[in-house]
Rosetta silent file (secondary structure, phi, psi, omega in degrees, C-alpha in Angstrom):
SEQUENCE: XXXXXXXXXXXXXXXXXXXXXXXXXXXXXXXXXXXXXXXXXXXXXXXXXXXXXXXXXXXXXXXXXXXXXXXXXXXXXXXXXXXXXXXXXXXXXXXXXXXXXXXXXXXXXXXXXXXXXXXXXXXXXXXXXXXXXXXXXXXXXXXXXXXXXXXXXXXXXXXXXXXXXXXXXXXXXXXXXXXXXXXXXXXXXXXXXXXXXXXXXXXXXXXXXXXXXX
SCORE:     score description
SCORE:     0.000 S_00000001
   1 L     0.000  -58.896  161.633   -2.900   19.003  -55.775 S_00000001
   2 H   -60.498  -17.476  156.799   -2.350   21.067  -52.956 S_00000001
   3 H   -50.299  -41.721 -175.796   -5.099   19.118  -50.742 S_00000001
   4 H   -51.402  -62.318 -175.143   -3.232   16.427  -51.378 S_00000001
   5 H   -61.701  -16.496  163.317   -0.263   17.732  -50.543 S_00000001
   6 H   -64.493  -55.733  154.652   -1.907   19.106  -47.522 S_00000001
   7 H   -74.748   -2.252  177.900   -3.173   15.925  -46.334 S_00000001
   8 H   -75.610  -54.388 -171.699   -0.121   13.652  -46.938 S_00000001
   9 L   -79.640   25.010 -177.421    1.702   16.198  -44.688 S_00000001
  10 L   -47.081  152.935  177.296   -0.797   15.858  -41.807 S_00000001
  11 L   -85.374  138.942  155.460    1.140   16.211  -38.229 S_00000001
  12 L  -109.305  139.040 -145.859    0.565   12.717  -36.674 S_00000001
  13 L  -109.695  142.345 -178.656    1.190   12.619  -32.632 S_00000001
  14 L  -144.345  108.269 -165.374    3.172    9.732  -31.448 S_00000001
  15 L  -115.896  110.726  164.483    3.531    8.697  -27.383 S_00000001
  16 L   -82.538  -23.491 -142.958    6.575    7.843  -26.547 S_00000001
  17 L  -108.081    4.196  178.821    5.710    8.614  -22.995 S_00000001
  18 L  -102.662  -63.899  172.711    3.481    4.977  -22.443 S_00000001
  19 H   -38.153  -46.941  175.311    6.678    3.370  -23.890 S_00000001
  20 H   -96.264    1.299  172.062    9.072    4.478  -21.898 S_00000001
  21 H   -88.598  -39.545  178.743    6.360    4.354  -18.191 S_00000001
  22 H   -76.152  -14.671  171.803    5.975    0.468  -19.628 S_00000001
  23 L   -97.055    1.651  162.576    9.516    0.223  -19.906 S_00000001
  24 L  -109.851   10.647  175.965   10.422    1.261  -16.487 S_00000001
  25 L   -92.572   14.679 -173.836    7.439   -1.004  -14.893 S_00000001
  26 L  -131.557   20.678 -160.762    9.196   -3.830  -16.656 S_00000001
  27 L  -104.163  139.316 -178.934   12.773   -2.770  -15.399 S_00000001
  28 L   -51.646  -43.361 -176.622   14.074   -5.631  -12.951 S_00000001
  29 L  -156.199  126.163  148.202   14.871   -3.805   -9.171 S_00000001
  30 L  -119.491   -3.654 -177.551   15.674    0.336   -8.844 S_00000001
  31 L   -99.990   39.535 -144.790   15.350    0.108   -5.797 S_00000001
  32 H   -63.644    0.185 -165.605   18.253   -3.149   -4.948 S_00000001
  33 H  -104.014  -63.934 -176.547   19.212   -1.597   -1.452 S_00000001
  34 H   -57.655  -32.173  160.112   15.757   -1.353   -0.196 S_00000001
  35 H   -62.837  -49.836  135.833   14.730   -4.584   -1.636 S_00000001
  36 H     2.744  -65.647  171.032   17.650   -6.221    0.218 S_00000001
  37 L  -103.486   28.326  165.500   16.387   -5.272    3.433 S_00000001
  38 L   -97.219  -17.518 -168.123   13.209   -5.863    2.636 S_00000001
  39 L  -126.387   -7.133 -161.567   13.828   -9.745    2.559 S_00000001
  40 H   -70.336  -31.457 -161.880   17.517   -9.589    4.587 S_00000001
  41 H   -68.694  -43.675 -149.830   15.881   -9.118    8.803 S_00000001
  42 H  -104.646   -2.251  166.900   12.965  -11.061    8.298 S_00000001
  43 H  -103.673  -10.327  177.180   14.504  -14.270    6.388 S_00000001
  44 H   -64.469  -37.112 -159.482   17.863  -13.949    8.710 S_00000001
  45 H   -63.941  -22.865 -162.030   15.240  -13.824   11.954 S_00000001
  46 H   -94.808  -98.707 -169.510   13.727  -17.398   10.524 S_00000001
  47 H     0.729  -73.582 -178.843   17.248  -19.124    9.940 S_00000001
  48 H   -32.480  -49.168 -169.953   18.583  -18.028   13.382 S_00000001
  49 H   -58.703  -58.979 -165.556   15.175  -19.843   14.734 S_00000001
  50 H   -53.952  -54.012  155.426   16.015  -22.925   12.848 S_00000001
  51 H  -118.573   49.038 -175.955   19.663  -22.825   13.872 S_00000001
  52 H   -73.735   10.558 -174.341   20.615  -21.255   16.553 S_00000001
  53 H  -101.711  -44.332  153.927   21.743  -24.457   18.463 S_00000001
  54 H   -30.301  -39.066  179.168   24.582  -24.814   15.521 S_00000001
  55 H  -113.360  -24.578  175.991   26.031  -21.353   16.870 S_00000001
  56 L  -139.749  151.505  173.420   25.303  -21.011   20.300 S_00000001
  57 L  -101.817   18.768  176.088   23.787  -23.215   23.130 S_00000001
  58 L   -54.633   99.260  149.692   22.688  -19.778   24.705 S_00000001
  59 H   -46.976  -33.396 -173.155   19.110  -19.578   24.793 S_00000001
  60 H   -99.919   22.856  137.181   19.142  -15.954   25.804 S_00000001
  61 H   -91.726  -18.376  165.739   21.198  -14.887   23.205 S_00000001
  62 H   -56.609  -77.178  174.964   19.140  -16.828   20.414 S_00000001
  63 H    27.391  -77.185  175.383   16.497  -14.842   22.143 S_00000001
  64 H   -94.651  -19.422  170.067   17.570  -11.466   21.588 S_00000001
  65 H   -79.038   -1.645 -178.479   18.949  -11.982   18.350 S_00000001
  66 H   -83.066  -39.258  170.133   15.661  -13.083   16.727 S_00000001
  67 H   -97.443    4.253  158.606   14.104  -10.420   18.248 S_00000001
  68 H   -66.926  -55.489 -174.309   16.484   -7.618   17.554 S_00000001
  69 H   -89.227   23.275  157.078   15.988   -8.658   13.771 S_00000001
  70 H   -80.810  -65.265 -169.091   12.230   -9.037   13.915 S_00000001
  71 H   -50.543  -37.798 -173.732   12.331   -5.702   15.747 S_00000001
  72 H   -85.201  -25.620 -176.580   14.481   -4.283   12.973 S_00000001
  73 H   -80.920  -25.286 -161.775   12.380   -6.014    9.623 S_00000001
  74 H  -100.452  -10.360  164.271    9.122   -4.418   11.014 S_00000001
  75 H   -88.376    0.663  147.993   10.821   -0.774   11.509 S_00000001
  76 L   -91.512   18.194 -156.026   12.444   -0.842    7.446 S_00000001
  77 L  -122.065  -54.309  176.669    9.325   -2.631    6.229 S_00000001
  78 L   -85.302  -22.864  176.636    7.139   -0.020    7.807 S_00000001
  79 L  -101.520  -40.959 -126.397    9.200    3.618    7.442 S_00000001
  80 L  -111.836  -68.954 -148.444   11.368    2.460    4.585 S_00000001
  81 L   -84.213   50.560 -171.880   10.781   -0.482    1.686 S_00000001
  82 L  -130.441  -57.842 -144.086    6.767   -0.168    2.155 S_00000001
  83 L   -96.730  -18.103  165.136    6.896    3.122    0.815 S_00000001
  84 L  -106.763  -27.629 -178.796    9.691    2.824   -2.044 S_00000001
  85 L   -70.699  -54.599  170.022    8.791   -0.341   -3.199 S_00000001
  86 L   -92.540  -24.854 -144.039    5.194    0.062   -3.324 S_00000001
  87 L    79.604    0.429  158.019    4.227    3.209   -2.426 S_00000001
  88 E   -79.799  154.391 -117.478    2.432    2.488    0.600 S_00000001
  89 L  -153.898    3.491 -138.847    2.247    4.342    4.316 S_00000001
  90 L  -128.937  165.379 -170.850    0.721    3.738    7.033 S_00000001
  91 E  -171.873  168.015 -172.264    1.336    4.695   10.718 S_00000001
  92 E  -118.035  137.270 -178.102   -0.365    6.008   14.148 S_00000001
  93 E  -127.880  135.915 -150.436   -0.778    9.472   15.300 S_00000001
  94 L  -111.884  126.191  162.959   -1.921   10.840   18.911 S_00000001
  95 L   -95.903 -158.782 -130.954   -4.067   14.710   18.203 S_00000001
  96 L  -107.386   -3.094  147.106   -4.209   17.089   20.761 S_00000001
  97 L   -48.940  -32.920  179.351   -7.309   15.023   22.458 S_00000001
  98 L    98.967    9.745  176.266   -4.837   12.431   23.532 S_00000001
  99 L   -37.419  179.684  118.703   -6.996    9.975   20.559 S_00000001
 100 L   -77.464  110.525 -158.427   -5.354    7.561   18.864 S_00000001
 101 E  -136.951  121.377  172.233   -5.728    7.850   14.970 S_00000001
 102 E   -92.846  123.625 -146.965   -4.595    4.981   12.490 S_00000001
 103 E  -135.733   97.295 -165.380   -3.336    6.691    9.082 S_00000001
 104 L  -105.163  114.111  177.440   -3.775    4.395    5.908 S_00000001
 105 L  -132.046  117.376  157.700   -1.741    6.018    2.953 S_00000001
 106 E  -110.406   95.078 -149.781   -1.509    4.862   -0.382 S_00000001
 107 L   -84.583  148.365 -166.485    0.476    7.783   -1.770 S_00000001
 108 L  -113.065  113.658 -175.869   -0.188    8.657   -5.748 S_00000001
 109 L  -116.099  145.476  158.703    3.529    9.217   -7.328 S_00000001
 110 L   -38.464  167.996 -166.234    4.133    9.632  -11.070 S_00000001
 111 L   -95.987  -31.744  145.653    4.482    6.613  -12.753 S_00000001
 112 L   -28.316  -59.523 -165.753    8.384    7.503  -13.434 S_00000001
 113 L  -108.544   42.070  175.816    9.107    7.145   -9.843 S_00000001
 114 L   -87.970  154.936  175.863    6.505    4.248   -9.198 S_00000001
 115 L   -76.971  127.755  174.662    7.898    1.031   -7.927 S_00000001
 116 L   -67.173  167.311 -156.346    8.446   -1.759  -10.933 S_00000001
 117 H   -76.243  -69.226 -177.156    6.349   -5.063  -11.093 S_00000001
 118 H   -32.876  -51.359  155.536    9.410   -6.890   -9.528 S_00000001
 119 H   -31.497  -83.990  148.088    9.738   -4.767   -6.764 S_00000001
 120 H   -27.372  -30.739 -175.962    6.416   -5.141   -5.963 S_00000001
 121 H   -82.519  -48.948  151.405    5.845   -8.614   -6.478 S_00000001
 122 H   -19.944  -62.342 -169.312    9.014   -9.129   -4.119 S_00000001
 123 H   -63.650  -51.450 -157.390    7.527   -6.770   -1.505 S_00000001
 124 H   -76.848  -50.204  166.737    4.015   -8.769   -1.356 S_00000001
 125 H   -72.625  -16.968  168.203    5.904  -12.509   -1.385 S_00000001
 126 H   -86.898  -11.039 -167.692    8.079  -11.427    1.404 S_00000001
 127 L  -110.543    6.033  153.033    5.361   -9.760    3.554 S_00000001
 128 L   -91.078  -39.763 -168.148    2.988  -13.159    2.966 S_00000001
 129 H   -69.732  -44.090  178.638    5.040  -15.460    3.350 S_00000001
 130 H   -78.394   -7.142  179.357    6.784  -15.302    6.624 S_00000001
 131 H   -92.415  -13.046  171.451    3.969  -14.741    8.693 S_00000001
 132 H   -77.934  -31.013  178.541    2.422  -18.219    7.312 S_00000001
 133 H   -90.647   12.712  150.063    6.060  -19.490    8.211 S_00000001
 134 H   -56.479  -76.259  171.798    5.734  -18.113   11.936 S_00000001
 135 H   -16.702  -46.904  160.050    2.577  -19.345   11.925 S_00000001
 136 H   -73.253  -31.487  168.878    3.920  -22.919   11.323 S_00000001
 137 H   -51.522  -41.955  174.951    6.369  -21.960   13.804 S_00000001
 138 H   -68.780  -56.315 -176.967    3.766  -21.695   16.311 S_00000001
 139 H   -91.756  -65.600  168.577    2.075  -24.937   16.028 S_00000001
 140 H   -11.828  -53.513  170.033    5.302  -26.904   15.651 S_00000001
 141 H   -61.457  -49.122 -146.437    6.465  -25.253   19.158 S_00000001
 142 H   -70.113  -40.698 -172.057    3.123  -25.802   20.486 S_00000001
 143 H   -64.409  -49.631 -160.794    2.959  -29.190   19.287 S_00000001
 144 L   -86.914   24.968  156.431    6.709  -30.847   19.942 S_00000001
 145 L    74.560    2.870 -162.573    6.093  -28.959   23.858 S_00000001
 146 L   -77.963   40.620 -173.047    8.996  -26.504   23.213 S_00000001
 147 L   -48.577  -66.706 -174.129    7.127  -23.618   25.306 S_00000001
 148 L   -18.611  -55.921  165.925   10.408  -21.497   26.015 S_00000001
 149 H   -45.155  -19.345 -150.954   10.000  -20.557   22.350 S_00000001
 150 H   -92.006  -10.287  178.573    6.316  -19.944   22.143 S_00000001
 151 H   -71.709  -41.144  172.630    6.816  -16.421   23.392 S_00000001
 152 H   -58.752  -37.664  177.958    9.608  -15.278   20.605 S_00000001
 153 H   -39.989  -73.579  168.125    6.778  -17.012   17.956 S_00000001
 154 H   -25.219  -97.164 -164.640    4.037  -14.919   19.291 S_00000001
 155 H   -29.094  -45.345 -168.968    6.224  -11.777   18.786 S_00000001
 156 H   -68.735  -54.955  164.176    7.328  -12.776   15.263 S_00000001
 157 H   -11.395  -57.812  168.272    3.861  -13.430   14.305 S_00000001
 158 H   -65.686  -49.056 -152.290    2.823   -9.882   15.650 S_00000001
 159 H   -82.196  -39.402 -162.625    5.273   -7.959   14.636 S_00000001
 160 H   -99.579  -57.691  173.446    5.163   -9.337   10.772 S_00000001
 161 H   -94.125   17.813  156.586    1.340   -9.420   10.621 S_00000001
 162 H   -59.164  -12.044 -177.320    0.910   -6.033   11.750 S_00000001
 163 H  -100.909  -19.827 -174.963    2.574   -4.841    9.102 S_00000001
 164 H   -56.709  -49.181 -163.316    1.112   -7.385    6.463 S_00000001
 165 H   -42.236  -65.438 -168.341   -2.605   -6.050    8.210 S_00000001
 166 H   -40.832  -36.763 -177.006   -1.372   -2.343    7.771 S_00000001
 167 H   -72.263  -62.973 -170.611   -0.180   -2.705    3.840 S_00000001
 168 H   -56.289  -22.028 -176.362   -3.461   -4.282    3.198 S_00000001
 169 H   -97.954    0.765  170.575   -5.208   -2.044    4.306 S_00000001
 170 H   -56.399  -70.366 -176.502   -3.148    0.710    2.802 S_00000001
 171 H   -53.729  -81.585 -139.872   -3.792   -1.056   -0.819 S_00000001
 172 H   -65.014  -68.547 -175.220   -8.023   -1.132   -0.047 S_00000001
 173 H   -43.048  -32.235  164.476   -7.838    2.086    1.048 S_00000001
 174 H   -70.673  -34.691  170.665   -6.498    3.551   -1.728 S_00000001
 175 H   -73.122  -34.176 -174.985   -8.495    1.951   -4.102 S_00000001
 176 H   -84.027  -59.720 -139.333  -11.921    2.730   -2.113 S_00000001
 177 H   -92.886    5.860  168.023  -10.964    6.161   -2.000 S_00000001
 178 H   -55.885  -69.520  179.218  -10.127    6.334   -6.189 S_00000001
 179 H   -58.308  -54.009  174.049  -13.853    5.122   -6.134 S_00000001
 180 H   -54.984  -48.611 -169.772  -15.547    7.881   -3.659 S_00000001
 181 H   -77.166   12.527 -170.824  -13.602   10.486   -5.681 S_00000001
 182 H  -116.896  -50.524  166.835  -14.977    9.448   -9.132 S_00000001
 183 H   -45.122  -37.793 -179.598  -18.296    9.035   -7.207 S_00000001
 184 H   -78.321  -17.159 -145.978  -18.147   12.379   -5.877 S_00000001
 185 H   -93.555  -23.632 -174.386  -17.002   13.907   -8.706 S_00000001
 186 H   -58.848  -45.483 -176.728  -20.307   12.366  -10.740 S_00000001
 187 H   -41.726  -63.743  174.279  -22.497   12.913   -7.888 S_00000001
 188 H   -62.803   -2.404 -151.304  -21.291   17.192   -8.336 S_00000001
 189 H  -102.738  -20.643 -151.808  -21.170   16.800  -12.327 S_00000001
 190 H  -106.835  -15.390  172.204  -24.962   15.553  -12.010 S_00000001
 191 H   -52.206  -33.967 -166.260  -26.262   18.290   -9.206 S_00000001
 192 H  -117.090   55.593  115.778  -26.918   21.426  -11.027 S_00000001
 193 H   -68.935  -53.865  179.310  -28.307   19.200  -13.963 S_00000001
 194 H   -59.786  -52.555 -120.823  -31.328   18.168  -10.963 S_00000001
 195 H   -86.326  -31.387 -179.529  -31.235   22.003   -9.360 S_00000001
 196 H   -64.655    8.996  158.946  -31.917   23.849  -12.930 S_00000001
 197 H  -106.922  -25.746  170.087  -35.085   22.453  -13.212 S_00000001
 198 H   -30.738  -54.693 -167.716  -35.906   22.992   -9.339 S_00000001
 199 L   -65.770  -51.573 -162.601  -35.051   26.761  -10.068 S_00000001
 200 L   -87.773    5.767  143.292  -36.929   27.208  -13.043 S_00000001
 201 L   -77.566  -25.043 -176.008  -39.885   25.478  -11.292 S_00000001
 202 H   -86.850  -39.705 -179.790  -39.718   27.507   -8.193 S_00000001
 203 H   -49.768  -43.961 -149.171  -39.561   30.747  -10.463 S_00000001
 204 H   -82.532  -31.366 -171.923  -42.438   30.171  -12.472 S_00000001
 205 H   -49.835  -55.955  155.086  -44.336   29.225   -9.357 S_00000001
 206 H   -38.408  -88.270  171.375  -43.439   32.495   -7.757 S_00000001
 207 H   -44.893  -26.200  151.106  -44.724   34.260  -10.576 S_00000001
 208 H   -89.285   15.798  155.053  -47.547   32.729  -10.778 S_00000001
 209 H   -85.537  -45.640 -168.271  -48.128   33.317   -6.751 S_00000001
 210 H   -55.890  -51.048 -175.272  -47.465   36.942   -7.978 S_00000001
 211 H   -59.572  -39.754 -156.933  -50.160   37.190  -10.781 S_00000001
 212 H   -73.398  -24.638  168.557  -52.799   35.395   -8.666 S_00000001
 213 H   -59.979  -26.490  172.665  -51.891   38.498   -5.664 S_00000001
 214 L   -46.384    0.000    0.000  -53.192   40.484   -8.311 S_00000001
């Protein structure tokens, strides 16, 4: 009777802590400021191209305003909403060689303060998409002869898929090095499994070198 009563009252373990990390990947935006200006510079910079002749007949001031807010989506894109939406990095750093060194970071946060599947999905359709609609931008100028233009194109082009390049190669990098450290760690788990037979071959060898000096 008391087994019984022992096993009825078993402790059973219960994680709450999967429930509530799947319920804050499934929460719509926490981030709503950075997401904002993750999509405001680089879909205002496309409008302007399409209608700047509706606000000004300036050519140099279309000019500079497309590329002040080009200039401005790839510096929050690259310091800011790269790194709270997804969790990605990357950036260039001069050592004391005078090098150049390109620095791919795909930083590993708790899953609390990880960026939610909207967020993400957001960051990845705004940072594909406009450089295929430069990209149309480009042969449309090239095509209808509109050269004055083809130089702001170029620039948008650059400037959006350097950062698209940089992201990607953020995500593969992170992922390749998840795989070398699970490699490495088998690779050390499986070493002194080879060297203990190595040892104990080299021993007895030695001792039998010894007996035969005898």
């Amino acid at each position: 009777m008391k087994q019984a009563l022992v096993d009825d009252t078993e402790d059973v373990s219960l994680d709450f802590g999967s429930e509530e990390e799947l319920a804050l990947r499934k929460a719509k935006i926490r981030h709503p400021l950075a997401t904002f200006f993750h999509l405001f510079f680089r879909v205002s910079a496309i409008i302007t191209y399409l209608f700047c002749d509706w606000f000004s007949n300036s050519f140099v001031a279309c000019f500079v305003t497309i590329l002040l807010l080009l200039s401005f989506d790839f510096w929050s894109v690259k310091n800011v909403t790269g790194r709270l939406l997804v969790g990605l990095r990357w950036w260039n750093q001069i050592d004391e060689d005078g090098k150049s060194h390109w620095v791919f970071e795909a930083k590993r946060v708790p899953t609390i303060a990880a960026s939610t599947e909207a967020e993400a999905r957001i960051f990845w359709l705004g940072l594909i998409i406009c450089p295929v609609i430069w990209t149309v931008f480009f042969f449309s100028t090239l095509f209808s002869l509109k050269l004055k233009w083809l130089a702001l194109v170029i620039a948008g082009i650059s400037l959006q898929t350097a950062n698209l390049y940089g992201y990607i190669h953020c995500k593969l990098g992170g992922q390749k090095s998840t795989s070398r450290a699970t490699s490495r760690f088998f690779v050390t788990a499986d070493v002194p499994k080879r060297t203990i037979p190595r040892r104990v071959a080299n021993t007895h060898t030695e001792e039998h070198g010894k007996t035969g000096t005898r």
